[in-house]
C-alpha positions as a Markdown table, in Angstrom:
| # | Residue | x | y | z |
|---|---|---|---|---|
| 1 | Unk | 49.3 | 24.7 | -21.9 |
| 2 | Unk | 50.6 | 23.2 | -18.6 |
| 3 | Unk | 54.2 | 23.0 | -17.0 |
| 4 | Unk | 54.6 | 19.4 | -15.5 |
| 5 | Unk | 55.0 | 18.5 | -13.2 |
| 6 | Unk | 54.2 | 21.4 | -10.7 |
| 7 | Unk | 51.8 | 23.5 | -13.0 |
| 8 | Unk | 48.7 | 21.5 | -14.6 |
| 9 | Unk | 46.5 | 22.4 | -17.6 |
| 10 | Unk | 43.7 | 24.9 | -17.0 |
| 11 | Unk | 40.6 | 23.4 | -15.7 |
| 12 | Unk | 38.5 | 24.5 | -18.3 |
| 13 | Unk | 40.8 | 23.4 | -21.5 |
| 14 | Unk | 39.9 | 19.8 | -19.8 |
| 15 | Unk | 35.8 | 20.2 | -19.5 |
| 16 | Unk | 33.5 | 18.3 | -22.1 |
| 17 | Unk | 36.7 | 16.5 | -23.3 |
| 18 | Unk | 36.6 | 12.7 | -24.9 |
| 19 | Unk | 39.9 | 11.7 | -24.1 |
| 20 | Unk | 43.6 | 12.6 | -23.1 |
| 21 | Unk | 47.0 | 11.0 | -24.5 |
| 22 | Unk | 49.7 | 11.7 | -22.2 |
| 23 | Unk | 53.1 | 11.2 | -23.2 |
| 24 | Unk | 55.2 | 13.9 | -21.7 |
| 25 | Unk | 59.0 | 13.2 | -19.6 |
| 26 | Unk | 62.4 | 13.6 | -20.1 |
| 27 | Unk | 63.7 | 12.0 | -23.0 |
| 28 | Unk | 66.1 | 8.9 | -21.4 |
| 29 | Unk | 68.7 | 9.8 | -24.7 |
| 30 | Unk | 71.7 | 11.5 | -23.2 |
| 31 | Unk | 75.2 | 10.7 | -23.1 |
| 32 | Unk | 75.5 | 8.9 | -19.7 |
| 33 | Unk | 72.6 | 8.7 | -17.2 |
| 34 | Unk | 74.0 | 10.9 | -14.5 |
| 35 | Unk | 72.4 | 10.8 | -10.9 |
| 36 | Unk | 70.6 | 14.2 | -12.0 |
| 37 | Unk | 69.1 | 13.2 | -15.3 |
| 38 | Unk | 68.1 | 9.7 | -13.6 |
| 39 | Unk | 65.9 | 12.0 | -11.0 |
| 40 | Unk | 64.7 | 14.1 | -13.7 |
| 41 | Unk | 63.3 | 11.0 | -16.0 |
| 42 | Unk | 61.7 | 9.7 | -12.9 |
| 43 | Unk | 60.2 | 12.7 | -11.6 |
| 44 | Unk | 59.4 | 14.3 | -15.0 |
| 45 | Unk | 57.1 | 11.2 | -15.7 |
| 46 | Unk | 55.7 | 10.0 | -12.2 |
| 47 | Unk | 55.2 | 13.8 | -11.2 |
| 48 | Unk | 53.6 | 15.0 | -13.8 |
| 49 | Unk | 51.0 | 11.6 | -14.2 |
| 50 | Unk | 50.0 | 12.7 | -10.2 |
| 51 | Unk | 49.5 | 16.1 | -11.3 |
| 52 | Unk | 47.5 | 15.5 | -14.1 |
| 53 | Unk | 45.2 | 13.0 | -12.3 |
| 54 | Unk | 44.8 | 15.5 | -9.5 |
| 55 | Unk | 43.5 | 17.9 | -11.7 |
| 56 | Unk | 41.6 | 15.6 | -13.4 |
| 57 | Unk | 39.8 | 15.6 | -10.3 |
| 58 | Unk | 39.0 | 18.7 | -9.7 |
| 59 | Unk | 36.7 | 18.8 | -13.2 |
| 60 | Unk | 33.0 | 19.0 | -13.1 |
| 61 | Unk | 33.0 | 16.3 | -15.9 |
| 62 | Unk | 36.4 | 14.5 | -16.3 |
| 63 | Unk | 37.4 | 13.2 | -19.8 |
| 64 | Unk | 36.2 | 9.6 | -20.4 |
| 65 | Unk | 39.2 | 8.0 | -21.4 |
| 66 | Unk | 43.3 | 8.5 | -20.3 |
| 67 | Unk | 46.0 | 7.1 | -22.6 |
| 68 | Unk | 49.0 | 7.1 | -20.7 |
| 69 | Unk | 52.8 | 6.5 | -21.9 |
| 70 | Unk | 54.7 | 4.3 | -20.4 |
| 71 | Unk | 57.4 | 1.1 | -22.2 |
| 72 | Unk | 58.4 | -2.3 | -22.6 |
| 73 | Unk | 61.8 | -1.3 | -20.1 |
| 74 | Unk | 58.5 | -2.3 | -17.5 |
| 75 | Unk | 59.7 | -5.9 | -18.3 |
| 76 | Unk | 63.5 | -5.5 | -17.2 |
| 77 | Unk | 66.0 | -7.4 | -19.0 |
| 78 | Unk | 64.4 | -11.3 | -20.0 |
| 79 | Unk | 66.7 | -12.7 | -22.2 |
| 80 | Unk | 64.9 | -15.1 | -24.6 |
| 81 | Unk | 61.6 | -15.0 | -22.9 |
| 82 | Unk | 58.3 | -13.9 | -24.8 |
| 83 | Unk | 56.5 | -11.3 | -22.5 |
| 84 | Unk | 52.8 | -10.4 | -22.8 |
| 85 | Unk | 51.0 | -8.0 | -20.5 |
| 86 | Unk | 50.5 | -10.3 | -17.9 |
| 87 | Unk | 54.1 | -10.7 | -17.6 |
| 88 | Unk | 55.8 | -9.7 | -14.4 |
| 89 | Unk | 57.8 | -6.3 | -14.1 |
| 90 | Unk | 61.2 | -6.8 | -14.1 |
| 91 | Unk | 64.3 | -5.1 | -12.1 |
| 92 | Unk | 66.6 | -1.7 | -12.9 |
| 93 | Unk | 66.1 | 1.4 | -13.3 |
| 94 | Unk | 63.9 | 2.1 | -15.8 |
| 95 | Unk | 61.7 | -0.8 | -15.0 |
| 96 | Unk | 61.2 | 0.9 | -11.6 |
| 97 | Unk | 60.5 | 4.3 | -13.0 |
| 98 | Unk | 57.8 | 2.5 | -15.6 |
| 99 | Unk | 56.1 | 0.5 | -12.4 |
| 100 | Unk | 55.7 | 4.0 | -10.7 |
| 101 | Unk | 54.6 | 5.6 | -13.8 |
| 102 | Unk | 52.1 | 3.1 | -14.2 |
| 103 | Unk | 50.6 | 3.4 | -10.7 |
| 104 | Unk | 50.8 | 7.3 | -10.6 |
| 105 | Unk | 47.9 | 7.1 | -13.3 |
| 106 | Unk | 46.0 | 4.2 | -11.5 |
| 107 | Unk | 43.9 | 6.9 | -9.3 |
| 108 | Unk | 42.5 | 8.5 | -12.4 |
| 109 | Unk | 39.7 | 5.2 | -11.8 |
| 110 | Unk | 38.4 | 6.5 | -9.3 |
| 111 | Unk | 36.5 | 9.2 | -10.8 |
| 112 | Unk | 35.2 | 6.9 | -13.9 |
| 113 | Unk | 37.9 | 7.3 | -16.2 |
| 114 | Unk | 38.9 | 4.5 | -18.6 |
| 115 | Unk | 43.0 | 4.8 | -18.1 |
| 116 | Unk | 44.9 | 2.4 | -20.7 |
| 117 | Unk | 48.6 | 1.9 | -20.5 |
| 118 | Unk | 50.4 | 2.3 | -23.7 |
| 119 | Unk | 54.0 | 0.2 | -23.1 |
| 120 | Unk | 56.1 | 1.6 | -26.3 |
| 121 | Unk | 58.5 | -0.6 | -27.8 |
| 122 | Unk | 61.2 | 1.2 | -30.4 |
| 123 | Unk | 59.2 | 3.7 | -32.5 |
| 124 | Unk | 60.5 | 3.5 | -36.0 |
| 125 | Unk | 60.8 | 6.6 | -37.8 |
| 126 | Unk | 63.3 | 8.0 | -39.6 |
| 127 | Unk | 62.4 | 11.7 | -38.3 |
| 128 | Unk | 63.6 | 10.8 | -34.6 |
| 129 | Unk | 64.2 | 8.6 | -32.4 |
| 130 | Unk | 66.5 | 5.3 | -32.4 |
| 131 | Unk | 66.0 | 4.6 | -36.2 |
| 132 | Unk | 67.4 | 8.2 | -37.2 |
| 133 | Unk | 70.1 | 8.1 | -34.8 |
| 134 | Unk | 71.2 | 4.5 | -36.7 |
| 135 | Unk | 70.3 | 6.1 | -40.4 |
| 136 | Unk | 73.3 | 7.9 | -40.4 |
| 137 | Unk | 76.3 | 5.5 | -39.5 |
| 138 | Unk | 74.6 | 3.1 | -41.4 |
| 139 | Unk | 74.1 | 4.9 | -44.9 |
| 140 | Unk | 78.3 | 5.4 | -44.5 |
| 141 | Unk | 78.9 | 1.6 | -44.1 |
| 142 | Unk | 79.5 | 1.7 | -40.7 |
| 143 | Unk | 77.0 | 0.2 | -39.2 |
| 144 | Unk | 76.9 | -3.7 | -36.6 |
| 145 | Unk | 75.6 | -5.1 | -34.2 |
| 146 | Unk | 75.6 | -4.4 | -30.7 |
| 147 | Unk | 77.5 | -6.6 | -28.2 |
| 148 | Unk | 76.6 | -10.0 | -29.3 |
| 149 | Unk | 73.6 | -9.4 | -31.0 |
| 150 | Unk | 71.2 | -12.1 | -29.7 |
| 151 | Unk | 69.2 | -9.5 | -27.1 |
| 152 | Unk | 65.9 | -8.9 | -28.9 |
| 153 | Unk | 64.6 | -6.0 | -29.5 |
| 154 | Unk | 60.5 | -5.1 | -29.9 |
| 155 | Unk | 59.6 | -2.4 | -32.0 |
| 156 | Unk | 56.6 | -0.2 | -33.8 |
| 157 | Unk | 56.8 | 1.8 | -36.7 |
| 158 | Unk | 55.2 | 5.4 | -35.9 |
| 159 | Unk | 52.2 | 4.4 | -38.2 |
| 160 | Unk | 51.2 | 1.5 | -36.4 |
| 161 | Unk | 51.6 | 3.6 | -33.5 |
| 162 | Unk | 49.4 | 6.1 | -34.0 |
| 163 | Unk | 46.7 | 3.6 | -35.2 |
| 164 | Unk | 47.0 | 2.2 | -32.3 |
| 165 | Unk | 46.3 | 5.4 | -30.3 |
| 166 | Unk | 43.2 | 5.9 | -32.3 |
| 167 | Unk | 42.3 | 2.1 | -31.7 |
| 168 | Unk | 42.9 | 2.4 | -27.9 |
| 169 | Unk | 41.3 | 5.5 | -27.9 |
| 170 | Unk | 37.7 | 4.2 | -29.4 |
| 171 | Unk | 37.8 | 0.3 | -28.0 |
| 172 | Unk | 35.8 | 0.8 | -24.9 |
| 173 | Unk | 36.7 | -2.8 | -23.5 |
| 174 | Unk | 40.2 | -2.0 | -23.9 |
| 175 | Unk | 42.0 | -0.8 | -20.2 |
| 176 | Unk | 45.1 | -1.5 | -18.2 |
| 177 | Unk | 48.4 | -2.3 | -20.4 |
| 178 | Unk | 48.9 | -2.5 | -23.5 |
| 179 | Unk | 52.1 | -3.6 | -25.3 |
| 180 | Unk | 52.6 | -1.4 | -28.4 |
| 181 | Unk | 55.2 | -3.4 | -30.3 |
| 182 | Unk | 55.1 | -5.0 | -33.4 |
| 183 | Unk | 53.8 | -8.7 | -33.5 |
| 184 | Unk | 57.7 | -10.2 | -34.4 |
| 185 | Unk | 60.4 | -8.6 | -32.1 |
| 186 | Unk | 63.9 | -9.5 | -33.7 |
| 187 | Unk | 67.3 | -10.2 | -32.3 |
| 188 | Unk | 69.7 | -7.0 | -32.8 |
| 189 | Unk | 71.9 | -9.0 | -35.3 |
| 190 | Unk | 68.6 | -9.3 | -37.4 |
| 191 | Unk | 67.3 | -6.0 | -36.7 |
| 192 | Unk | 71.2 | -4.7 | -38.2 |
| 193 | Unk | 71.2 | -7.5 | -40.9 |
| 194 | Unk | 67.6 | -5.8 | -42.0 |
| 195 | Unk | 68.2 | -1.9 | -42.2 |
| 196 | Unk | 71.5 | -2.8 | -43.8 |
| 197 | Unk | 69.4 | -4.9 | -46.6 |
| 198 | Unk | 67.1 | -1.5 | -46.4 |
| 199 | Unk | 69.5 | 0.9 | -47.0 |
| 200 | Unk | 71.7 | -1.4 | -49.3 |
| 201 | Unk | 74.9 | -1.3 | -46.9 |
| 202 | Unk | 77.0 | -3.5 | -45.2 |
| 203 | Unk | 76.4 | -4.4 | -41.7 |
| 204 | Unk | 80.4 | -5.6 | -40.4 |
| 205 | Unk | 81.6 | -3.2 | -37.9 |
| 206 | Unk | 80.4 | -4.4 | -34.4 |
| 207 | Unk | 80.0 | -2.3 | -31.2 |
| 208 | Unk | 81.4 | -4.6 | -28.9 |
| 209 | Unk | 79.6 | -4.3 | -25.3 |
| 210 | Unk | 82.5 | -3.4 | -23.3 |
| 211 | Unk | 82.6 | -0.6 | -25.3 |
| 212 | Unk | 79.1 | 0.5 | -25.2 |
| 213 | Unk | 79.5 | 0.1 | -21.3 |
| 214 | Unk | 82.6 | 2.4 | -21.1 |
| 215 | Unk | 81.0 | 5.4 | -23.3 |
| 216 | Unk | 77.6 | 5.2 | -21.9 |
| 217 | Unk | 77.5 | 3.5 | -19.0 |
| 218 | Unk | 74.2 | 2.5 | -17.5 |
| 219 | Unk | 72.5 | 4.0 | -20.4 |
| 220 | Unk | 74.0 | 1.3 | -22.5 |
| 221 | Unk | 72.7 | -1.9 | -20.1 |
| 222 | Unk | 69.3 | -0.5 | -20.1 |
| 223 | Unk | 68.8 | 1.0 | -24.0 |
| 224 | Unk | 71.2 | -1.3 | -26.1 |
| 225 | Unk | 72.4 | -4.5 | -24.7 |
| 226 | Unk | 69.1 | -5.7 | -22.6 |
| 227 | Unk | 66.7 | -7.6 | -24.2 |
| 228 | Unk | 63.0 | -7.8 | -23.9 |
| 229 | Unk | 61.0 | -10.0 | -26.4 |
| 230 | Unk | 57.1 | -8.4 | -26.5 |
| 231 | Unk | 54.0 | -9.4 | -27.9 |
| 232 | Unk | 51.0 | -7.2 | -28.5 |
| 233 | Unk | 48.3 | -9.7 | -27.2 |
| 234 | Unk | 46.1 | -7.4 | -26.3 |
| 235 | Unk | 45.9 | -5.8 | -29.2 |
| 236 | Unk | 45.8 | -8.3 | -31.3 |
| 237 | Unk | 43.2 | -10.4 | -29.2 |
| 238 | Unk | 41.0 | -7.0 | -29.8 |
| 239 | Unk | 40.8 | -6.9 | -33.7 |
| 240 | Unk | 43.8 | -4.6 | -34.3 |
| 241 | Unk | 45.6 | -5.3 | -37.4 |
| 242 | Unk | 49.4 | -4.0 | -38.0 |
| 243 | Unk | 49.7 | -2.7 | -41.4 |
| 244 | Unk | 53.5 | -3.6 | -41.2 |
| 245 | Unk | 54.1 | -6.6 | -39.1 |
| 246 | Unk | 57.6 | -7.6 | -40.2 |
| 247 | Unk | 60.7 | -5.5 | -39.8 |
| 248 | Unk | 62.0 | -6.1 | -43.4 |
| 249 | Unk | 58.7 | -4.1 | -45.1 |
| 250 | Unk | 58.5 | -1.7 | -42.3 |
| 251 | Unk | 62.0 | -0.6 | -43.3 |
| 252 | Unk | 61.7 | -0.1 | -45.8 |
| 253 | Unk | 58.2 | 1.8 | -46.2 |
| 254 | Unk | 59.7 | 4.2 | -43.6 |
| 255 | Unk | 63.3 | 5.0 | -45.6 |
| 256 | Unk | 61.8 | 4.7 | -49.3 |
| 257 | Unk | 58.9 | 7.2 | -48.7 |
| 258 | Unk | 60.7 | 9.4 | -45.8 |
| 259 | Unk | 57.5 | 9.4 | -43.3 |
């Protein structure tokens, strides 16, 4: 158990161990990213990586590998663009909070660890996240696209995730960033055309972008109407094979099957 970012893990739950994943920070969903919750998704993240590192240090024999969370907002907003992870960081908020993220782990070298990067794209899953927050609006025919529909968006599904993890996890050669994202991101007004065709519903009510802006402000630039095309490169360039590269069959494995 540990309390980030001011309490750490107990040294000893840490000795003798092969690897850590660390994904934990305040979840960016809210109703409008007030000053408050802006402070609290930077500091839970960057915070807690610095404490976790520092007490990394402070074991006899450190764990050999770090996975460490960060996402594909890294890029900024890049229109059309395909991005790899040699790609440049981009600007806005959470691009900044994933830069220093990224860099509060760095240290971790230092000591002998293998530290990879794990920049999440949309996790598909229809038990969280932005697929079952869609499920719903969409089964009752009232689902659209989202502003014009042309930003593209790069996903996962939670499967591919995972195998990823364990991929990342055992690949010795394999440190720095690491897109996890789906080999073919899609525009929104493909990603809504497919989970429409999924779920057997029409697709014809918009959400125009003004009014995205007005309800949820900043939130809605960053999470909905930005678009950030991502390849896995370095995944694939290592052997890793996606068991459901294209968004169609990926739907609809995850809403026929309910994993």
């Amino acid at each position: 158990m540990w309390d980030p970012p001011e309490v750490g893990p107990d040294l000893s739950a840490l000795q003798n161990v092969e690897g850590i994943i660390h994904l934990a920070g305040e979840p960016i969903s809210a109703l409008r990213w007030t000053e408050t919750k802006k402070r609290a998704i930077e500091e839970s993240r960057v915070r807690g990586t610095e404490l976790l590192v520092r007490t990394f240090k402070r074991v006899a024999t450190p764990p050999k590998v770090l996975l460490v969370a960060s996402a594909i907002g890294f890029y900024g907003n890049r229109g059309e663009a395909f991005l790899s992870e040699k790609s440049a960081a981009g600007t806005g908020f959470l691009s900044r909070v994933c830069q220093k993220w990224e860099a509060a782990s760095e240290p971790v070298t230092e000591i002998g660890t293998r530290r990879a990067v794990m920049r999440f794209g949309i996790v598909l899953s229809p038990k969280g996240g932005a697929l079952r927050v869609m499920q719903r609006p969409f089964s009752l025919g009232l689902g659209g696209r989202v502003g014009h529909g042309q930003q593209y968006m790069s996903w996962i599904t939670l499967d591919d995730l995972l195998r990823a993890m364990a991929f990342l996890l055992e690949t010795n050669t394999l440190q720095g960033p690491v897109n996890f994202v789906a080999p073919e991101p899609v525009t929104n007004a493909d990603f809504t055309k497919a989970l429409g065709r999924a779920l057997h519903r029409p697709t014809f009510l918009p959400l125009p972008a003004v009014v995205a802006r007005a309800a949820l402000g900043e939130m809605a630039e960053a999470l909905l109407l930005s678009s950030t095309r991502v390849r896995p490169e370095i995944l694939t360039s290592a052997g890793f094979t996606f068991r459901y590269p294209e968004l169609g069959p990926a739907l609809t494995h995850l809403l026929s099957d309910g994993s």
